[in-house]
N, C-alpha and C positions, 0 to 999 in steps of 0.2 A: 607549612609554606611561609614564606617572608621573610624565616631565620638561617640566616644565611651560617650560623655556626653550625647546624644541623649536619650532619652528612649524607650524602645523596644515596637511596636505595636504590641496587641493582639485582636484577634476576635476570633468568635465562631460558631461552626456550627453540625448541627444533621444529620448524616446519615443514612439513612435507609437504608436497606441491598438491594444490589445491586443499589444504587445510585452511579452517581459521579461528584465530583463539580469541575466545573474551576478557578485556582486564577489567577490574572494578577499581573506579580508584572511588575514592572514599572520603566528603570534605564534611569535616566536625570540627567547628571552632570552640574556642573552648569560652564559656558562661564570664571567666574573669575578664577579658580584654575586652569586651565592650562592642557594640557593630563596627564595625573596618570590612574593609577588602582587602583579601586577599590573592595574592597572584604566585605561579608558578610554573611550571614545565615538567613536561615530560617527554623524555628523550629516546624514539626507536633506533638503532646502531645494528645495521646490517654487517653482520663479519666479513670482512676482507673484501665492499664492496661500499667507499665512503659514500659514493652518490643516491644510496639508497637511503641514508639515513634521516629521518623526520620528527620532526619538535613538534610537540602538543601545547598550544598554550592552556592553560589549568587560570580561571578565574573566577575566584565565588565573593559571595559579601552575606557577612553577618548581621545580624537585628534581633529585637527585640521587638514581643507586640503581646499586647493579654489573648486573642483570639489568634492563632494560627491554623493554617490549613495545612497538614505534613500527606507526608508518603506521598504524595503523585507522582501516578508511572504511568506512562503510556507510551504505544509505541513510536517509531522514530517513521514519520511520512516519508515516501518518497519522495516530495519533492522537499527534502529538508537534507542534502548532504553535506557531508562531513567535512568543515574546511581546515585542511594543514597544508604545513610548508614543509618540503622535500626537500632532498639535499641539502646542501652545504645552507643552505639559507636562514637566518633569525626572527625570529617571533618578535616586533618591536612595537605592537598595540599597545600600548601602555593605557588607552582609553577605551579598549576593546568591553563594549557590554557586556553583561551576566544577562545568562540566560533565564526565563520567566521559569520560577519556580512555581508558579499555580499556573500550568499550562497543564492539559491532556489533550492526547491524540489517539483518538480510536483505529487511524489508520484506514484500511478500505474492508467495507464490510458490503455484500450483498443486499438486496432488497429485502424488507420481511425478515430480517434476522437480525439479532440483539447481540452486543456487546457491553458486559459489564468492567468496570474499571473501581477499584476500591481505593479509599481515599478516609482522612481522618481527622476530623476538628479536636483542639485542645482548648480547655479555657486554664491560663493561668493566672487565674486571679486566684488571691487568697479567702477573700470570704463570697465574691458575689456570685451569686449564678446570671446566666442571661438564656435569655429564649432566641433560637435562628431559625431562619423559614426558606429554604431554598424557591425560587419563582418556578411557574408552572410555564413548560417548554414543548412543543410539539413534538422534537426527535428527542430531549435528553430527559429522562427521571430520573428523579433524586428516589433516594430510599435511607434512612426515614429524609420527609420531606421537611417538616415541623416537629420540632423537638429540645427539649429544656438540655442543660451544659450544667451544672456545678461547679464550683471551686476547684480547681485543681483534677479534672476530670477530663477525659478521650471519648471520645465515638467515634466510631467508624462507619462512613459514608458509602453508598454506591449511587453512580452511578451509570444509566444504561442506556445505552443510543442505539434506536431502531427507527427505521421510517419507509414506508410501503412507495416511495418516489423519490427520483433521483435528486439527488441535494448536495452540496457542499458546504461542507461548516468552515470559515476560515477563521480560527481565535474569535468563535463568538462566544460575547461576555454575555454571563450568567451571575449576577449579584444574589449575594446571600444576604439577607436582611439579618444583624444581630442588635438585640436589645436588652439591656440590664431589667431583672426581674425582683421581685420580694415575694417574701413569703410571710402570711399572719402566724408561720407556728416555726419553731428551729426546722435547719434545711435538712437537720439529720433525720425528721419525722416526714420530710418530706420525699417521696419514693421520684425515683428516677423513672422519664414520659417520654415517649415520643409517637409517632402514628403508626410504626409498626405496631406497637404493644394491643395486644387481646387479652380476653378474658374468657375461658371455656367455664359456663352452667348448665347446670341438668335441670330441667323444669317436667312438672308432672304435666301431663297430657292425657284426659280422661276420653275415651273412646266412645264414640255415638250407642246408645242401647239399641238394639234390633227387635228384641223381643222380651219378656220378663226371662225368659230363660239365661238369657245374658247379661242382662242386669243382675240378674241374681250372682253372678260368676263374675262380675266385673268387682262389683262389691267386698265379695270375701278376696280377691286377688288386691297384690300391692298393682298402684298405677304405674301405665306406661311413664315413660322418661325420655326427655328429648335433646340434644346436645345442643346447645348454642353457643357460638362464637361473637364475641361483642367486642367494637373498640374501646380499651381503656380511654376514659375522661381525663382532659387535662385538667391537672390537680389548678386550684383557686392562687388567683398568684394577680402583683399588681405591677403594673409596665410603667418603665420612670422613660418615660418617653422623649424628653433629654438628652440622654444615654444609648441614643440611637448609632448605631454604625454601619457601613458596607463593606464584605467580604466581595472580591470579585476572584469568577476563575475562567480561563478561557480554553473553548473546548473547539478541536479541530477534528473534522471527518467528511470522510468521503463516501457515499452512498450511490452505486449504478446498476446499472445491465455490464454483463461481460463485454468487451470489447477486442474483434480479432483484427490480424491484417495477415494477409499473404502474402510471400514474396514475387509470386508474380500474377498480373490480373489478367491473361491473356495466354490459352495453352492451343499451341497448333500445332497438332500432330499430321505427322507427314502421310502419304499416301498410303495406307492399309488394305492389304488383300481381303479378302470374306475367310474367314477364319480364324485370321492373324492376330494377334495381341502386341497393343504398344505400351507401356506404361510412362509416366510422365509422373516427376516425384517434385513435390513445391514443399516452404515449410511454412508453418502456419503459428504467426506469432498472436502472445496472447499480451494484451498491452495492459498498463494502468489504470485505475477509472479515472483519472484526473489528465489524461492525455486526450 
């Protein structure tokens, strides 16, 4: 985008009535140029029908940060539709926003049922590690919630929005606390934590005697064994508390009861003999939860 020596790509495609296709377009600036914005278009050209054709305007912006949050995807709300201009007409925003790249939208989910969305912190810093702690929320969990970052290292985040009562989330912000961490030994002795992490041990388990008969039998036998799952200990580490920062992401959803309408609230069937059968056909719409 921006370089106008470029030459513009074209492809092609056949629709047939009531089909519909998905494009990816795909913005990657590149590490040399530095944060800018960038702008562009994209051009639908209906064949041998000018009025149908439609300009997309294309707008992102590059940056730089040691802690980014990538991949967020969620789905597109409905009350979030898609603005272009038709026909003959030109895209001339030139001040036109970028859209929030830490946004998620869960969309419309049922009462009592979870939806998960995946998501991925990066730290690029060259030697530090730091520690983040996502806040504790009624509808949205984090997975892991608390968990150490290293140098130049990714994790991959979930989170899942459930709630037993009707709610609407609209861009509520959820801050991730990150903060610069040390370690008393190299970071390469130190093993990568977070609150998922367990530990499975066997421990012996010696069984109550009942009688010397069983004592006796308990004795010559190897003892029982018990499995235990334990959460890993966050390893010893000192917080430069200074070096405090806020990650914000803002998360959108919709939680209800199904909601219907009929087309018509009032059915008067005409006089019917004792026998006779009338039918009367209505349709019955199923609406949005946010309507």
């Amino acid at each position: 985008i921006n370089d106008l020596t470029r030459k513009a790509t074209a492809a092609s495609a056949i629709f047939e009535v009531g089909k519909k296709i998905a494009l990816d377009v795909v913005f990657k600036p590149k590490t040399t140029q530095g944060p800018q914005r960038y702008e562009g278009a994209l051009r639908l050209v209906v064949v041998d029908n000018q009025y149908e054709d439609t300009i997309v305007q294309l707008i992102g912006e590059s940056y730089t940060d040691d802690i980014t949050l990538d991949n967020i995807h969620g789905l597109v709300m409905a009350d979030e539709p898609l603005t272009i201009e038709s026909g003959q007409q030109t895209i001339v925003e030139e001040d036109a926003p970028v859209a929030l790249s830490n946004t998620i939208n869960f969309g419309e989910i049922h009462l009592n049922e979870s939806r998960q969305i995946l998501f991925s912190i990066t730290n690029h810093h060259q030697k530090d590690s730091v520690r983040f702690e996502w806040p504790d929320h009624p509808q949205c969990t984090f997975s892991p919630r608390v968990g150490h970052l290293h140098a130049g290292c990714t994790k991959d985040v979930q989170v899942t929005f459930k709630t037993n009562k009707p709610i609407q989330l609209t861009k509520e912000k959820l801050l991730c606390s990150i903060i610069k961490i040390t370690f008393d030994r190299p970071v390469n002795e130190v093993p990568d934590w977070d609150d998922r992490m367990r530990s499975v041990k066997w421990i012996d388990v010696s069984a109550p005697a009942t009688d010397s008969t069983n004592a006796e039998t308990q004795r010559s036998n190897r003892p029982a064994r018990k499995k235990v799952v334990e959460a890993d200990i966050e390893p010893a580490h000192q917080r430069i508390e200074e070096q405090t920062r806020i990650l914000d992401i803002y998360a959108s959803a919709v939680a209800d009861y199904c909601r219907y309408k009929c087309s018509e609230f009032e059915i008067r069937y005409f006089d019917t003999a004792i026998l006779q059968t009338r039918i009367h056909e209505y349709v019955l719409f199923v609406l949005h939860m946010n309507q």
